[in-house]
N, C-alpha and C positions, 0 to 999 in steps of 0.2 A: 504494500500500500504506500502511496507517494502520496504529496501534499495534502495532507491529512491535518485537521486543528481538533484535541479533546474538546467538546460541548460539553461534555458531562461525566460522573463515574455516581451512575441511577445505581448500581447495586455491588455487592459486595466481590470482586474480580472480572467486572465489566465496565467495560467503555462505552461511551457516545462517541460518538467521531462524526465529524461535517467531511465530505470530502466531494468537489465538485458542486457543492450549495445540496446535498444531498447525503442523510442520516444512515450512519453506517453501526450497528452494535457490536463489540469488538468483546468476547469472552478474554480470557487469559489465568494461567498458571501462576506465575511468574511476570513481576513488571519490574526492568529496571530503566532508571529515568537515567538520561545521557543529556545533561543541559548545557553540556558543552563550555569551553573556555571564553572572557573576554577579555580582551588587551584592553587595559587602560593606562593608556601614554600621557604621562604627565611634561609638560613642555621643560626642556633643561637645556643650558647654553649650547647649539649648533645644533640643536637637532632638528631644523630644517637647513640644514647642509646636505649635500650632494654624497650619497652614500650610506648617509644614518637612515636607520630606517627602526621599526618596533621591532618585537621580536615574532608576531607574529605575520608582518613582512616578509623578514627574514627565511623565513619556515616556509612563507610562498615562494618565494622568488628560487631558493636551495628545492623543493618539490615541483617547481616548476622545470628545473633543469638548468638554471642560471650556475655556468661555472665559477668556482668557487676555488677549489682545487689550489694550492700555495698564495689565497691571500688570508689578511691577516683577520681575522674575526674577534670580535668583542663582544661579551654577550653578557650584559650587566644590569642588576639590578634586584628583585625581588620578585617571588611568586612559582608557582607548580609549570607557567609555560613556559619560563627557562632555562629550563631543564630538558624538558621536551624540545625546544628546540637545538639546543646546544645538543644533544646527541643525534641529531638529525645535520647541522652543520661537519661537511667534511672535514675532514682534522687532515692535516699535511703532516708527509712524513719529516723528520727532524736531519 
């Protein structure tokens, strides 16, 4: 099921689901909620220079296929996504 928004949870391991302007009832086992990460970039000197980017930018642009490969990466700051993305940046060998 794609683009799908909960309307509702009418009973105890069932969904409402609108999907298409049209009510779908959704049973289930098991429900785990995945609400996903969100960058919050707070502005700090140069960081709209040419090359600073968030980190989860960064994590586009390296999934995108942007090489990366012997340059020098900096990956700073706080939080669960930089980490994630810092093991997703290519490490150069020494």
């Amino acid at each position: 099921m794609r683009a799908a928004k909960v309307a509702a949870a009418p009973g105890d391991k069932w969904l409402l689901l609108e999907r298409d302007e049209a009510p779908v009832a959704l049973g289930y086992s098991k429900l785990i909620l995945v609400t996903g990460a969100r960058e919050r970039l707070l502005p700090f000197e140069g960081w709209t220079l040419p090359g600073v980017t968030g980190a989860g930018g960064l994590q586009a642009l390296v999934k995108g296929g942007m090489p990366m490969r012997g340059e020098r990466i900096v990956v700073a700051g706080s939080g669960p996504l930089l980490l994630a993305v810092a093991d997703t940046a290519p490490m150069s060998a020494p």
